[in-house]
Structure formats: structure tokens, C-alpha cells
N, C-alpha and C positions, 0 to 999 in steps of 0.2 A: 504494500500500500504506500503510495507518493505519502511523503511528508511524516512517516513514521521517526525515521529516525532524526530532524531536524528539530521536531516538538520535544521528542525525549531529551536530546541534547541541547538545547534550549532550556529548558525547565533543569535541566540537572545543572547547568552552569546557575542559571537562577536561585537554585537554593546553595550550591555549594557558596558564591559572592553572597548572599543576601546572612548565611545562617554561621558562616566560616569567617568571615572576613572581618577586618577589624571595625569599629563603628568611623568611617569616615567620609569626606565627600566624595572621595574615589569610588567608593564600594556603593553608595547613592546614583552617581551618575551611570554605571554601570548595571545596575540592577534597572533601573528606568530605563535603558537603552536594550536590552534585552526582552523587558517587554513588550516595547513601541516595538521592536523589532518583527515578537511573534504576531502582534496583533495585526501588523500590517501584513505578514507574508501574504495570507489570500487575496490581497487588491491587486491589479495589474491597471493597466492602460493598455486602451484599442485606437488604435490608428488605423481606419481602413480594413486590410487582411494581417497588423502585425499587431500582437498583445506580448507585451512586457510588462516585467512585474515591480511595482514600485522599490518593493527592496532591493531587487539586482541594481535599478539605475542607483540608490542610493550608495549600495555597495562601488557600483561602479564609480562616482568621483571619489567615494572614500580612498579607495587604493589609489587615485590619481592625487589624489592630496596626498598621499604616505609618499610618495615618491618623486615628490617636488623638489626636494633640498638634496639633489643624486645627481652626480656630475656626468658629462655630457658623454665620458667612455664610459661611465658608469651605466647611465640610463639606456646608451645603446646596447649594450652586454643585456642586460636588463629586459629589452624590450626583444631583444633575438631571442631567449630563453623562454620567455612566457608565449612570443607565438611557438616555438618551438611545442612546449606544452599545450596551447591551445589547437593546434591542428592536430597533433596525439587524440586530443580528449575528442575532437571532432569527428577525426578518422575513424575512431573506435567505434562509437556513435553511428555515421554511416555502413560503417561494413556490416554493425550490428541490425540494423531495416533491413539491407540488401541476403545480406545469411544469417539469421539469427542462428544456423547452427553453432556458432563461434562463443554463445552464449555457455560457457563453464557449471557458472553460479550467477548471482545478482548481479545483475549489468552496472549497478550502482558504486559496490566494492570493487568491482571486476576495474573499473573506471577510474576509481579515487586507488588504486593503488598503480595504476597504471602513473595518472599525473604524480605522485607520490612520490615515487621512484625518482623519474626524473627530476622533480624538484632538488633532489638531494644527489642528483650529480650534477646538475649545473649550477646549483647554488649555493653562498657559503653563507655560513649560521644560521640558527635556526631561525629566526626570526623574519630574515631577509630571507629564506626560504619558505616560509611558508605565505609572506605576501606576494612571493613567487608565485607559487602555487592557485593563487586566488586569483591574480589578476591574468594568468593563461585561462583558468574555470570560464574565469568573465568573458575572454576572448573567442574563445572555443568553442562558448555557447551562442553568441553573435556570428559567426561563421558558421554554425550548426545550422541557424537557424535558418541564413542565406541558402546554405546550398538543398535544404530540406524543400525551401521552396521555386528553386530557380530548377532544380534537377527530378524531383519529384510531385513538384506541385501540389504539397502539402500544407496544410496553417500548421504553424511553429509556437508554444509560447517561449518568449524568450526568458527565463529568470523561472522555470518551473519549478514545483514541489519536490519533482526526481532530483533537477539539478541541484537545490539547498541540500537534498539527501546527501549527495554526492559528497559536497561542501563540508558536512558537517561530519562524516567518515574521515574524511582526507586530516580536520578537522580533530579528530577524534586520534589518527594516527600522531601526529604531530604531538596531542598532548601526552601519547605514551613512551615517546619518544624522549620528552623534557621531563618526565618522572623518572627514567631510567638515568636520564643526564643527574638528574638532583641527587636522586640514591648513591649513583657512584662517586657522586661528590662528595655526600655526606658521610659514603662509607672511607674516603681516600684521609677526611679530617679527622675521621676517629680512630684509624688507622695509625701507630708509632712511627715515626719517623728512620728508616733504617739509617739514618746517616748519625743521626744524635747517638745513637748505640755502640755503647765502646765495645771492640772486640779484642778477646785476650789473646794475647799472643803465645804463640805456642813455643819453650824454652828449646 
């Protein structure tokens, strides 16, 4: 079912920020924006034969705002990688209408590990990889949507409930990713120092 795992993961970041966090404005603006977030998913806008969904466009300057202040070989690097990922996520996508035998398991994971992947070989740190990741989604899906309908003559939503799926998998990878990063930090701090350790020398 569209929009299963986007709600789930939405409401658990919700209560984790809202019940976990410390009492501040941070943790306020965040928990509001999470809800403005779900409540809007099911609106879109129709133009004619194209409906997009008010959060994708929102999402969309969001990531173009994050990537304002990224220098010029920066932004190009940047911009090669994310179509790089978005014609992955696209291609997938089509081959997936034309054969869906190629279907594994859920088209959705199948998808979000696909962009996934690549995020973390052309990208470096996590963070700058995972707005990687978002703004090929964005692109991918916009290019989806074209060739969906110049090639098969189909209506397309642009910013779907599958797509936020998708999102919020990819999403969901990343943060298992920054757990296992923390862990082994924590474990490297509690961990003695082998160098402070005197070793006895042998007569």
C-alpha cells in the first residue's frame, strides 16, 4: 500500500523528536514541521495532464536552498552525481512498466537501495550524501514523469505516495547507517587506549 511506510516513518521520527528530545526550540520547530509535513502529503496541484504534489515542490527548493553556499567545482561534481542517480532511479522505474518481471521484491526497497548504493560511492559524508540522494529522488522523479508520458502516454503524479515511500526507506537506510557510525564511536571512546599502556619489557 502507497504511503505505508512514509506515515510510519513520519510518526516515529514525531514521537522519537517530540518524547526524546530535549525541551527546546529546535525540537518545536521540528516536530511542527513534521506534521505540516504529513498533513500536506495528500494535496498535489493539477496543471492540465500534470499533478505534483505540494511537498515534493516544497522538498524541491528545500534541497536547492541546502546547496546554495557549494562552490562552483563543487556544485558541478554535485549536480553530475545526482543526475547520475536520478536517471538510475528513472531507468529502474521504466524497465520496471516495460518487464515487470525484473521485479525481485518491493519495487520500492528494490529502488531506494539501488539510489542508496550509489549515493555512497559518489558521495562523501554522510550528510552530503544523503542530500545527494534526495535531490537525484527529486530529479529522477521529474524525468520519470516526462518520459512516462512522452513515451507511453500515460498521466504521471509527480511527488507520489510510492515515491515518499521510496524516500523514507532510503531515509530509513541512512539512519542505520549513523547508528552504527555512533556505536562505533562510542565503542572506540570506551575502549583503552593501547598506546597509554606500558608494556614490560622482557629481560
Amino acid at each position: 500500500m502507497d504511503g505505508m511506510f512514509i506515515y510510519w516513518f513520519g510518526w516515529g521520527m514525531w514521537i522519537v523528536i517530540s518524547f526524546f528530545w530535549g525541551k527546546t526550540k529546535q525540537r518545536l520547530c521540528y516536530a511542527i514541521a513534521i506534521l505540516v509535513f504529513l498533513s500536506l502529503l495528500p494535496y498535489k496541484i493539477e496543471f492540465s495532464t500534470i499533478s505534483i504534489s505540494i511537498v515534493f515542490l516544497a522538498l524541491s527548493f528545500y534541497l536547492c536552498w541546502c546547496i546554495r553556499r557549494y562552490s562552483n567545482l563543487k556544485l558541478l561534481y554535485f549536480l553530475f552525481a545526482s543526475w547520475t542517480i536520478g536517471a538510475a532511479y528513472s531507468a529502474f522505474h521504466l524497465v520496471l512498466i516495460i518487464d515487470p518481471v525484473i521485479q525481485l521484491f518491493d519495487a520500492r526497497w528494490m529502488s531506494a537501495c539501488i539510489v542508496s548504493v550509489l549515493a555512497f560511492i559518489l558521495g562523501t559524508q554522510l550528510r552530503n550524501r544523503f542530500v545527494l540522494v534526495l535531490f537525484g529522488l527529486v530529479q529522477g522523479d521529474y524525468v520519470l514523469s516526462l518520459a512516462i508520458k512522452r513515451l507511453l502516454h500515460l498521466q504521471y503524479e509527480i511527488g507520489s505516495l510510492s515515491f515518499f515511500d521510496t524516500m523514507s526507506i532510503v531515509a530509513l537506510f541512512f539512519g542505520v547507517v549513523w547508528l552504527m557510525h555512533y556505536v562505533s564511536y562510542w565503542i572506540s571512546k570506551a575502549m583503552p587506549n593501547r598506546d597509554t599502556i606500558p608494556f614490560k619489557q622482557s629481560s
